[in-house]
C-alpha positions as a printed NumPy array, in Angstrom:
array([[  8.493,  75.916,  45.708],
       [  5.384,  77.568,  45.961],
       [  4.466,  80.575,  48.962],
       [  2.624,  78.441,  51.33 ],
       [  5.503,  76.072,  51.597],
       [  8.311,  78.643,  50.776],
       [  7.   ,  80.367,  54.391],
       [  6.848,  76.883,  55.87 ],
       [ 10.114,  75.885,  54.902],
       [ 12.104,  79.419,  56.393],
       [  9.716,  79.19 ,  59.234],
       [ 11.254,  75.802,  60.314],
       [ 14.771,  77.394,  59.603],
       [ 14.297,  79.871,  61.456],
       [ 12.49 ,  78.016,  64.853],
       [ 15.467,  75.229,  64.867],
       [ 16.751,  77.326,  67.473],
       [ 13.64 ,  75.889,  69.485],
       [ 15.04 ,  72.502,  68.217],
       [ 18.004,  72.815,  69.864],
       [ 16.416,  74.302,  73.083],
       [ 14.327,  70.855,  73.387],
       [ 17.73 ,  68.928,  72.376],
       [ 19.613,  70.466,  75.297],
       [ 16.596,  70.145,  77.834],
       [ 15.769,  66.328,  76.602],
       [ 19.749,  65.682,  77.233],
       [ 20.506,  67.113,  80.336],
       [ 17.787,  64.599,  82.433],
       [ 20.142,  62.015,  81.077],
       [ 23.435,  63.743,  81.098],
       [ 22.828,  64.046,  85.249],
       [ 21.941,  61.061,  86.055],
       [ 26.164,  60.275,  85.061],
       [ 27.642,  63.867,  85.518],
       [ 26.113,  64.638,  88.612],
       [ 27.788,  61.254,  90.796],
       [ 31.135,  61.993,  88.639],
       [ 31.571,  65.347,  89.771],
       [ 29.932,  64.478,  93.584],
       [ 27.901,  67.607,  92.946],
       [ 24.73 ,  68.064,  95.516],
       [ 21.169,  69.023,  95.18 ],
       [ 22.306,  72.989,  94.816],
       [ 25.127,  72.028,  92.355],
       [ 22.612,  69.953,  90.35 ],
       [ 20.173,  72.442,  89.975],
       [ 22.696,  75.063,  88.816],
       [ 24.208,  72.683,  86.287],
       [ 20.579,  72.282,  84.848],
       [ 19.501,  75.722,  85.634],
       [ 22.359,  77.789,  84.482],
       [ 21.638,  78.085,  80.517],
       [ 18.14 ,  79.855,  81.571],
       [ 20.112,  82.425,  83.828],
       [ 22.323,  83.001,  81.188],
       [ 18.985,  82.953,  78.686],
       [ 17.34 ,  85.608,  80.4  ],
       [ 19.984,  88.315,  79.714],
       [ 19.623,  87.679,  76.288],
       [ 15.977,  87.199,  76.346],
       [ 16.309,  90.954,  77.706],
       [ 18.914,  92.367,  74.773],
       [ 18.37 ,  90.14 ,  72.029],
       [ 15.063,  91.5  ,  70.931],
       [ 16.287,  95.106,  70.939],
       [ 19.938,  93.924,  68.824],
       [ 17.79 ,  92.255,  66.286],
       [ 16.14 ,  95.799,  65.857],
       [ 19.262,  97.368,  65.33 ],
       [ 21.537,  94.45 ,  63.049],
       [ 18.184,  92.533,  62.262],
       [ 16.622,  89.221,  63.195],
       [ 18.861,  86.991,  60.694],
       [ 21.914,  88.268,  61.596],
       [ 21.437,  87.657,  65.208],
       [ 20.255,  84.387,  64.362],
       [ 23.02 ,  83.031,  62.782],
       [ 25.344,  84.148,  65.482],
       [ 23.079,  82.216,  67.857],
       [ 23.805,  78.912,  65.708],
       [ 27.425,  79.817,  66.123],
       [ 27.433,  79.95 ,  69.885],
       [ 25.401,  76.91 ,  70.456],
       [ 28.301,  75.036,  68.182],
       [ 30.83 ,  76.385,  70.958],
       [ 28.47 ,  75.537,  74.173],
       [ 28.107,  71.666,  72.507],
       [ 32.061,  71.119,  72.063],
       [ 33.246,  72.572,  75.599],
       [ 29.935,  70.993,  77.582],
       [ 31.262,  67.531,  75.933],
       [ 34.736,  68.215,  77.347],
       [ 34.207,  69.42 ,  80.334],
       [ 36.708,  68.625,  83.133],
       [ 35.019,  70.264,  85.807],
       [ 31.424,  71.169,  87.295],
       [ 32.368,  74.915,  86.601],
       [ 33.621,  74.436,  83.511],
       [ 30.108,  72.548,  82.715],
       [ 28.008,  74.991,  83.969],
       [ 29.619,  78.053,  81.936],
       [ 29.928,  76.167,  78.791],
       [ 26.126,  75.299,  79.494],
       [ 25.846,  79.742,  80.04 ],
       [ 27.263,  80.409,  76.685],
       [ 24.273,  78.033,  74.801],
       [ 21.908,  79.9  ,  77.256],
       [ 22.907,  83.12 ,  75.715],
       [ 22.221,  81.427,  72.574],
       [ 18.994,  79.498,  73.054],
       [ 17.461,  82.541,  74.554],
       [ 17.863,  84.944,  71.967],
       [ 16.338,  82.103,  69.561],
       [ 13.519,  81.557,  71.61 ],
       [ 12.514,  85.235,  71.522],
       [ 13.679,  86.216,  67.748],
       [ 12.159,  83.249,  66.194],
       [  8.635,  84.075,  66.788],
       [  9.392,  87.299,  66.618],
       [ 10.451,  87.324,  62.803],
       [  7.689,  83.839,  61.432],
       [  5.414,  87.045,  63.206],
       [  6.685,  89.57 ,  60.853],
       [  6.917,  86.98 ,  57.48 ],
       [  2.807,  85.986,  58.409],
       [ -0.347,  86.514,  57.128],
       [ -3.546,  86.981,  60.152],
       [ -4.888,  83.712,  58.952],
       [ -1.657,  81.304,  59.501],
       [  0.032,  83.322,  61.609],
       [ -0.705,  80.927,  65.109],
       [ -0.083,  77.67 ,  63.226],
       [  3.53 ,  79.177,  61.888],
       [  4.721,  80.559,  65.276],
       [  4.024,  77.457,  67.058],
       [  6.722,  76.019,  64.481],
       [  9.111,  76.865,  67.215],
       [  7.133,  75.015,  69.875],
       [  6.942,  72.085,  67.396],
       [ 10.336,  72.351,  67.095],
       [ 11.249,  72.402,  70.958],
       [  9.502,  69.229,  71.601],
       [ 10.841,  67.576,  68.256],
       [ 14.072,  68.457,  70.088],
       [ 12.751,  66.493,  73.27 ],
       [ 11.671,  63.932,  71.515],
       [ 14.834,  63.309,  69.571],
       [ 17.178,  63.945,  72.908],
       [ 15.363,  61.473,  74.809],
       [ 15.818,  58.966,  72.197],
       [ 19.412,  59.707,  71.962],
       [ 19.783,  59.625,  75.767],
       [ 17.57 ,  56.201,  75.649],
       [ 20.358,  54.601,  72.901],
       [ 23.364,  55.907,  75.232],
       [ 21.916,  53.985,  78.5  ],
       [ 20.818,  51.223,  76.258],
       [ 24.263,  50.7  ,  75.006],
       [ 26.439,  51.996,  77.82 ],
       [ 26.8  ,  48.2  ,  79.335],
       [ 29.902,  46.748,  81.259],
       [ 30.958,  45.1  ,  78.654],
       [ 31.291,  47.748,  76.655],
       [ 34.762,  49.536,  76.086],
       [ 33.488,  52.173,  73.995],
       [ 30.692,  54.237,  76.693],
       [ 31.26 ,  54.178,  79.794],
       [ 29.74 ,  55.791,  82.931],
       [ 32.755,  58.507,  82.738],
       [ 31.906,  59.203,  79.116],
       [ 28.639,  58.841,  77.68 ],
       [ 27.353,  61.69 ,  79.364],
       [ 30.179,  63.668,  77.204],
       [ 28.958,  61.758,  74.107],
       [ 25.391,  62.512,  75.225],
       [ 26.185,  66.636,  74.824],
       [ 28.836,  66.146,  71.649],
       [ 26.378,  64.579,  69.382],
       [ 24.294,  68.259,  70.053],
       [ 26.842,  69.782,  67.482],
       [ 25.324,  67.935,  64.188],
       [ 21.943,  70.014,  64.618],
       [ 23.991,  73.575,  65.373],
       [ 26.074,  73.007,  62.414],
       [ 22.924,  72.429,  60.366],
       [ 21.063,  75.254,  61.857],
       [ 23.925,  77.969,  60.63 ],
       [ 24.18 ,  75.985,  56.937],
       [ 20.544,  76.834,  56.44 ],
       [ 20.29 ,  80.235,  58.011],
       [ 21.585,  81.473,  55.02 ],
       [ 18.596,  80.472,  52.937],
       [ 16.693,  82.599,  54.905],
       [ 15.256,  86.112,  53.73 ],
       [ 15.741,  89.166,  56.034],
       [ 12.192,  89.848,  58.204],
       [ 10.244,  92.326,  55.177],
       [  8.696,  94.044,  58.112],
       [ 12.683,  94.919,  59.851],
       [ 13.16 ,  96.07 ,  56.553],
       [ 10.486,  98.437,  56.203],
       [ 11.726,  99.731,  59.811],
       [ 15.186, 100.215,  58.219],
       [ 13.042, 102.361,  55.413],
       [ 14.571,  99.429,  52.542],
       [ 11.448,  99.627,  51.054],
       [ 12.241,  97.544,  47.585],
       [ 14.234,  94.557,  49.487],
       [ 11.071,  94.168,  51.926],
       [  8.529,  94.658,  49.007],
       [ 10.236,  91.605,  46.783],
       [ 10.435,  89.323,  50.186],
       [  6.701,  89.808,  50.291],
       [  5.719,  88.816,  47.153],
       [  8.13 ,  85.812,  47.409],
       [  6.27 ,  85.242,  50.876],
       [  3.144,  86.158,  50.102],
       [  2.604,  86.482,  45.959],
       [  1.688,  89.816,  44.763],
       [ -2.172,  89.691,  45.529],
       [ -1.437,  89.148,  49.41 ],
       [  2.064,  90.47 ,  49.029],
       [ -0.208,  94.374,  47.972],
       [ -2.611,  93.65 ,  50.67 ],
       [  0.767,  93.32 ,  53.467],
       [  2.433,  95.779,  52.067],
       [ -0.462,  98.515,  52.33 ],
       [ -1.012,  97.526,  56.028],
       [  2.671,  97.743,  57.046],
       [  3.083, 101.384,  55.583],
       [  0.087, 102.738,  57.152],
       [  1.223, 101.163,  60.114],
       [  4.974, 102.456,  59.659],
       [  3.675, 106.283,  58.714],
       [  1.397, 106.719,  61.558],
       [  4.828, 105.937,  63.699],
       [  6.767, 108.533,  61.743],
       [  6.735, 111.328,  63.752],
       [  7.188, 109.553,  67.41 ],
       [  9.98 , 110.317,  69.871],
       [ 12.645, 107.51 ,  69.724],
       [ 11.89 , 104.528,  71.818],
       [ 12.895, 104.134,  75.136],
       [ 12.787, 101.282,  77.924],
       [ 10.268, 103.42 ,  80.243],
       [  7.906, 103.57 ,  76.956],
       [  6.507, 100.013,  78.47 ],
       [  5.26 , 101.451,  81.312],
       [  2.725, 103.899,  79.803],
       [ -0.851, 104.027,  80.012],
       [ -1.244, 102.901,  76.821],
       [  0.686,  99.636,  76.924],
       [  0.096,  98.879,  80.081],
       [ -2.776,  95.856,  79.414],
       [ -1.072,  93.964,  76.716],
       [  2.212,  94.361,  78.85 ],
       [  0.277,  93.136,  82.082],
       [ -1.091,  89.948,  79.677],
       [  2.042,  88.985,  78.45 ],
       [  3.812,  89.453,  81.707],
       [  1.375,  87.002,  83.473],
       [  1.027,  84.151,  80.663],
       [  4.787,  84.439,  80.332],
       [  5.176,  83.614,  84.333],
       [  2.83 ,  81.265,  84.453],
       [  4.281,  79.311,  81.834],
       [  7.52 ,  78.105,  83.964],
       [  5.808,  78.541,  86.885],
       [  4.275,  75.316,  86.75 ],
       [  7.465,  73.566,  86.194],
       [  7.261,  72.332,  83.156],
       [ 11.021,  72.699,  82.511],
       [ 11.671,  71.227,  86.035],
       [  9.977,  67.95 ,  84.562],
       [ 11.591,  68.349,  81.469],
       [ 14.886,  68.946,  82.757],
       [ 14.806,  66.559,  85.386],
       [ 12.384,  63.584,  83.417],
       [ 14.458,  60.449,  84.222],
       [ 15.027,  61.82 ,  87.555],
       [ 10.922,  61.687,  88.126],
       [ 10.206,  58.627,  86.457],
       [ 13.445,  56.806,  88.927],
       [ 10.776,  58.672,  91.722],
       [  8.175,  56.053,  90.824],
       [ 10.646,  52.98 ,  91.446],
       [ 10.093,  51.91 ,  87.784],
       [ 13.983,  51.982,  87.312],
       [ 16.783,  53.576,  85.446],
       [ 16.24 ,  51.974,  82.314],
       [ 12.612,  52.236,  82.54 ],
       [ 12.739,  55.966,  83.365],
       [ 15.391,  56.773,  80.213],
       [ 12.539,  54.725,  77.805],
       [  9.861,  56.538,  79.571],
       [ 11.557,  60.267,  78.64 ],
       [ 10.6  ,  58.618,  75.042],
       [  6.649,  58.16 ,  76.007],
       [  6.946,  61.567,  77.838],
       [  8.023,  63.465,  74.179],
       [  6.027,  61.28 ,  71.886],
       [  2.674,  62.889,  73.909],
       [  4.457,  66.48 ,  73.559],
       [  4.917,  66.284,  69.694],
       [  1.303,  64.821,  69.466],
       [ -0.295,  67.401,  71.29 ],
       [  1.554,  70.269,  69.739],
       [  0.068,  69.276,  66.479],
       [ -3.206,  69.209,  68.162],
       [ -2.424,  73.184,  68.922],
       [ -1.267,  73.608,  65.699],
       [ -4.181,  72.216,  64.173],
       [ -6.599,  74.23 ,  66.551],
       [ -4.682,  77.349,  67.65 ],
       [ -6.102,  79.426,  64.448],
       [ -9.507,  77.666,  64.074],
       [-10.699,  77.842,  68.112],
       [ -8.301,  81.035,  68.993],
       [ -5.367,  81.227,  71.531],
       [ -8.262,  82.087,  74.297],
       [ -9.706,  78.373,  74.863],
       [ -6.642,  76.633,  74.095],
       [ -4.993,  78.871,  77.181],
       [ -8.162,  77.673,  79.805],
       [ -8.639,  74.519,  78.672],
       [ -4.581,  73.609,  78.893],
       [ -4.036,  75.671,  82.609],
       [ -7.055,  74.02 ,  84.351],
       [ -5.706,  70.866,  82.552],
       [ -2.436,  71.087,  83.706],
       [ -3.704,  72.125,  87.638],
       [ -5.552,  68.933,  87.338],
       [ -2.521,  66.872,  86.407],
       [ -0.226,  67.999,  89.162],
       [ -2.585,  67.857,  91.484],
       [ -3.28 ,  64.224,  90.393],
       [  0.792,  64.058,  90.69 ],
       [  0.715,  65.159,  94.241],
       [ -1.758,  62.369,  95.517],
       [ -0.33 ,  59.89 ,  94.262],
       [  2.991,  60.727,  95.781],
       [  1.464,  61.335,  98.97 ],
       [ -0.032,  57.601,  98.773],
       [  3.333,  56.083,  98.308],
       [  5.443,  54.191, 101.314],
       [  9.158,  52.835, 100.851],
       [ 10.447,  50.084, 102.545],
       [ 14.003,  47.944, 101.88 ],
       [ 13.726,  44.449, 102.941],
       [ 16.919,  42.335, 104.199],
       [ 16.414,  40.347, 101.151],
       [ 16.653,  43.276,  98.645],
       [ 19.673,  45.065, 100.042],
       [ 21.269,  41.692, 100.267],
       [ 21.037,  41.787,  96.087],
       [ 22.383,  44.98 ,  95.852],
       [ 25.581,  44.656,  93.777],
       [ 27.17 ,  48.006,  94.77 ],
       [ 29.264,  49.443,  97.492],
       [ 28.701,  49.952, 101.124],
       [ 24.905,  48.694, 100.299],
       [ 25.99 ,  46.505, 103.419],
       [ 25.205,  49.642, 105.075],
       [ 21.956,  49.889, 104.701],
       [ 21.073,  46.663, 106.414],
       [ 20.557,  48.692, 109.726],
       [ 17.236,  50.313, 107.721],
       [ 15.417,  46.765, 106.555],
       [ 12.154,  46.265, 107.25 ],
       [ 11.628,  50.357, 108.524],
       [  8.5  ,  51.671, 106.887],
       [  8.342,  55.196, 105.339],
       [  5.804,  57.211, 104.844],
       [  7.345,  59.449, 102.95 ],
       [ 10.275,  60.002, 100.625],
       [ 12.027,  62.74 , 102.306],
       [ 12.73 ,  61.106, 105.273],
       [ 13.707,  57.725, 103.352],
       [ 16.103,  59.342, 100.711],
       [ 17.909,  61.376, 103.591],
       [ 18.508,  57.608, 105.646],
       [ 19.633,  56.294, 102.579],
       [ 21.662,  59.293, 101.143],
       [ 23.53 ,  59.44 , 104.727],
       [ 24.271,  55.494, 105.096],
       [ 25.524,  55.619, 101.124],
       [ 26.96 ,  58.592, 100.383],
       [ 26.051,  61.369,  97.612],
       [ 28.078,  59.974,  95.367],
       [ 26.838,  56.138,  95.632],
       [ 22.988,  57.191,  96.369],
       [ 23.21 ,  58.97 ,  93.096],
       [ 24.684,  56.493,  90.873],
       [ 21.88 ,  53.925,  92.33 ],
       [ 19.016,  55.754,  93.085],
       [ 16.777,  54.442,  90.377],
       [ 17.486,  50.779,  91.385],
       [ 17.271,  51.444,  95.367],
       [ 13.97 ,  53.323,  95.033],
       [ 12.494,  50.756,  92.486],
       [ 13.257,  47.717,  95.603],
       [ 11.804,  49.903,  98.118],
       [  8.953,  52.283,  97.052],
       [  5.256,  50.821,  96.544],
       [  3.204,  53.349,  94.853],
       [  0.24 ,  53.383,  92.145],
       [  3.214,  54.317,  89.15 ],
       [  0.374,  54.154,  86.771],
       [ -1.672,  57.703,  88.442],
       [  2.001,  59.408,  88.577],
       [  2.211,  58.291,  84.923],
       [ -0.948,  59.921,  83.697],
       [ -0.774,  62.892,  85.97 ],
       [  2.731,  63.426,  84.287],
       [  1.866,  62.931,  80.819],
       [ -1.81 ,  64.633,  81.044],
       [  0.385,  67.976,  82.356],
       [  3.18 ,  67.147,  79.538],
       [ -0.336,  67.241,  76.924],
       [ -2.258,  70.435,  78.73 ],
       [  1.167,  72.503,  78.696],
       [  1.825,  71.026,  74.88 ],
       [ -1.48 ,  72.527,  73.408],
       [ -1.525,  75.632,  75.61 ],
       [  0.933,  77.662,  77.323],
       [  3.907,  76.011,  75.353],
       [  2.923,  77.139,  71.947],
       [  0.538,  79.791,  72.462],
       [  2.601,  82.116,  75.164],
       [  4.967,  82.49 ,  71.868],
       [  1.955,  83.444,  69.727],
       [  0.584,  85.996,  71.969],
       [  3.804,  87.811,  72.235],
       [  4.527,  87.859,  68.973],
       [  0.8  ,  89.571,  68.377],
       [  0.061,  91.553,  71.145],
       [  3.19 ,  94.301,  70.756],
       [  3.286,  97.032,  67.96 ],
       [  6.386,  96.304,  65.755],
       [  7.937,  99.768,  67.173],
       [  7.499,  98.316,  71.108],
       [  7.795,  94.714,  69.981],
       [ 11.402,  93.623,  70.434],
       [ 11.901,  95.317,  74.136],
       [  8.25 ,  94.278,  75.13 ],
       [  9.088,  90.297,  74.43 ],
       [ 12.698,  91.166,  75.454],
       [ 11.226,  91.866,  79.019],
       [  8.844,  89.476,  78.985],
       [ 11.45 ,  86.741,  77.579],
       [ 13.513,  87.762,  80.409],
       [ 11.095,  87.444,  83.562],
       [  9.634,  84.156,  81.628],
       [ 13.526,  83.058,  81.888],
       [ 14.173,  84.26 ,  85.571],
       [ 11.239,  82.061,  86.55 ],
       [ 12.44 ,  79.29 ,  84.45 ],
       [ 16.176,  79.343,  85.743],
       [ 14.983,  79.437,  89.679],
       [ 12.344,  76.895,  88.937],
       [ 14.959,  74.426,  87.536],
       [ 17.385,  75.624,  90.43 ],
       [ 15.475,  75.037,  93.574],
       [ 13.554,  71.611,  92.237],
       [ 16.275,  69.041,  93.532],
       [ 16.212,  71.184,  96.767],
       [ 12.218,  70.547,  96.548],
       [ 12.472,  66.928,  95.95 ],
       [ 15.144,  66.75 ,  99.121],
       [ 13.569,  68.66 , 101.152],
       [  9.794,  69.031, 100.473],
       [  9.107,  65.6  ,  98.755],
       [  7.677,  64.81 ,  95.682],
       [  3.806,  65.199,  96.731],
       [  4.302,  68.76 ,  98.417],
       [  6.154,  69.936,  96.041],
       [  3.678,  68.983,  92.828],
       [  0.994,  70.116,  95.081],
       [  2.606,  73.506,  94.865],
       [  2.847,  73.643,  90.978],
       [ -0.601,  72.325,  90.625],
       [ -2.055,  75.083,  94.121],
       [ -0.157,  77.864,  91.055],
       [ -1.7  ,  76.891,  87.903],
       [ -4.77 ,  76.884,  89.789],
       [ -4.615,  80.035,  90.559],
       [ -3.337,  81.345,  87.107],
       [ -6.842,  79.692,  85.573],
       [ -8.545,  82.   ,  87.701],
       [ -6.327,  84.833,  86.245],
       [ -6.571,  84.354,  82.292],
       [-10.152,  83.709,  82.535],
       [-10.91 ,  86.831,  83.775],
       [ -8.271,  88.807,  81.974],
       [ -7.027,  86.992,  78.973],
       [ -7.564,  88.875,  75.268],
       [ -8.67 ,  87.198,  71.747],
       [ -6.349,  87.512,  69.112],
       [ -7.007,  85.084,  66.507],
       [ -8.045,  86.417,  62.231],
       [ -6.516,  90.002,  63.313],
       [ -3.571,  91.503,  61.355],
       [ -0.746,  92.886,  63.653],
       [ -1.467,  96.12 ,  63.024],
       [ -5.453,  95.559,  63.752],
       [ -4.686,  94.134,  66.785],
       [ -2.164,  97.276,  67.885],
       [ -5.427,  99.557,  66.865],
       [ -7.105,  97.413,  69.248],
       [ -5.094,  97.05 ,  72.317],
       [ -3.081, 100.009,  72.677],
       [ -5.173, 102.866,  73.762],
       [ -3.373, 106.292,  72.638],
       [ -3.276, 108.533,  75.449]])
């Protein structure tokens, strides 16, 4: 195995963390659509069952950078793999919402540190001039994790039938979250391939080990040339106090900590894991049906895995810079487009339709035939009180597909243009610019921070969407994602730094200004 694809190869290793990430989030828009009627949870219960791996993420986002300082990135990494193992098994057997939702926590704790070591360490293993291309492995990864969840979740619905004796509507959400424990086990299998981060090492001051990792990395021509700039780097930092938390805050930090801070809030701002997280949910908005909405999920990760190859492909040749603007005012555009349609659409139940209903109590809703809405909100809460929780959520997909007409098509491509913008841009890139902006000294607090607000927005995002959909409808409350993004154009255009072709340690001579 040559370099090039010897860094490839532990680069992949390494970001299947990310895979896992996209696995869960793919899953769980299916896994709700049966867990969420078979425990009777409402909107608030929902969101929390969704939500609750980022709240758990963002404490480790917070710690994990600063542990892999102290027992290095590998180490950490493999006891990530082992606690996303333990959050598959007892999600899958879960007898209770609480017991859900905490066995969901414990692969937060893992997912998070993974998302911010990952980078992190393909960072510390690259060279300036494929440095962007390997760190959006992990993004690649994340949406290769989409794409393979909604597929699963796709096969489950396909085959989850009345005739069948093997999946049913009590268990396929369980099988949906078991079969989650073939990629973990793989994941900790080829961890130990993996070399220790040559840069940790030199931190550590075990010079040799980091010198041969190089050369296996790099060959000894690049390997001399890494080597010489991580010791001038390292020497210049010999004499300063131990680090401390507060360290962030000075003068001389304070840009690149302002930059990642911003572009690490905008990027769940937008709600890009509320559309994740709650895909089939959407697409059942649009009255194209359950089954449509699970094969849709499919269409919805095929466009995320295309476009992240488009960022991979462009992220070192064009620079993180216009990827960022281009993506955000792409991605305002989208929702925006989201939001009109919605606000265009009407719902109506004839007789004749809720006489074809083959559920329960859809007698019920005879009282509401022929009554025109003009918007979802007011329709869902008529139907949801005549029906139940339970009932409404077990049939929503078919109920709104009889009564809703709307121009699907615009909600489509406002959905899958945002999905593409966020796929090029913020996803990827965010994970790039952290990973470049921080000297290694500051580095694993600074994206430990970062990773943790970035995670706090995430968790409350995913949290408060069904609430949104209930309560604000589906046009107000894309109208607010798309008003945001908007608004964070604005922002990165006028403050956002180049980083592309620079070494780590150029760009640290560059953007922290000694005081």
């Amino acid at each position: 195995m040559n370099n090039k694809t010897y860094t490839i190869f532990i680069s992949f290793i390494v970001a299947l963390g990310g895979f896992l990430f996209g696995f869960d989030a793919g899953i769980i828009s299916g896994v709700m659509s049966f867990a969420g009627p078979e425990f009777d949870l409402n909107d608030i219960q929902s969101g929390w069952v969704v939500s609750s791996p980022s709240f758990a993420a963002m404490f480790a986002m917070l710690f994990s950078g600063r542990l892999s300082d102290v027992f290095g990135r590998k180490k950490i990494l493999v006891f990530v793999a082992i606690l996303y193992a333990i959050s598959t098994v007892l999600s899958a057997l879960a007898g209770s919402y609480e017991m859900l939702y905490i066995a969901r926590m414990i692969g937060g704790l893992a997912f998070g540190a993974a998302l911010v070591i990952a980078p992190m360490y393909i960072a510390e293993i690259s060279s300036a001039e494929n440095r962007g291309k390997l760190v959006a492995i992990q993004q690649l990864n994340i949406v290769l994790g989409f794409f393979v969840a909604f597929i699963s979740n796709y096969l489950f619905n396909k085959y989850n039938t009345p005739e069948s004796t093997f999946l049913t509507d009590e268990n396929v959400w369980r099988w949906m979250l078991g079969v989650e424990i073939i990629p973990a086990l793989f994941y900790f299998i080829f961890l130990f391939f993996v070399p220790k981060s040559p840069r940790w090492l030199y931190l550590k001051e075990n010079i040799e080990d980091a010198k041969n990792v190089l050369y296996r990395i790099h060959g000894k021509v690049k390997g001399q040339l890494e080597i010489a700039s991580i010791e001038k780097n390292i020497n210049a930092d010999k004499n300063k106090s131990a680090l401390k938390i507060i360290d962030l805050l000075k003068p001389s930090l304070r840009f690149i900590l302002v930059v990642g801070l911003i572009v690490g809030v905008l990027q769940q701002i937008t709600g890009i894991n509320a559309v994740y997280f709650y895909a089939t949910s959407i697409f059942k908005q649009t009255g194209i049906g359950t089954d449509a909405a699970f094969s849709s999920g499919i269409l919805l990760s095929t466009i995320t895995l295309i476009f992240t190859f488009v960022a991979m492909y462009l992220i070192d040749r064009t620079g993180r810079r216009p990827l960022l603007l281009v993506g955000t005012a792409g991605i305002a555009l989208s929702l925006l487009i989201c939001a009109y349609g919605f606000n265009q659409a009407t719902y109506q139940l004839s007789q004749e339709k809720i006489n074809q209903f083959g559920f329960a109590q859809s007698e019920n809703l005879l009282p509401f035939a022929d009554k025109v809405y003009e918007n979802d909100v007011d329709f869902k809460n008529d139907i949801k009180n005549a029906l139940g929780n339970q009932i409404y959520g077990k049939n929503d997909g078919e109920i709104l597909e009889a009564a809703i007409s709307i121009n699907a098509k615009l909600i489509l491509i406002g959905i899958l243009g945002f999905i593409a913008c966020f796929a090029f841009s913020l996803g990827p890139v965010m994970w790039v610019l952290l990973s470049e902006l921080y000297p290694i000294k500051y580095r694993g607090l600074a994206i430990g921070l970062i990773a943790f607000v970035n995670s706090l927005i995430s968790s409350l995002v995913q949290l408060i969407f069904p609430w949104e959909l209930s309560n604000l409808g589906n046009a107000l409350t894309f109208f607010l994602f798309g008003a945001v993004a908007l608004i964070g154009f604005f922002i990165l255009l006028r403050i956002l730094p180049e980083t592309k072709g620079k070494s780590l340690e150029e760009l640290e001579m560059e953007f922290v200004i000694e005081s």
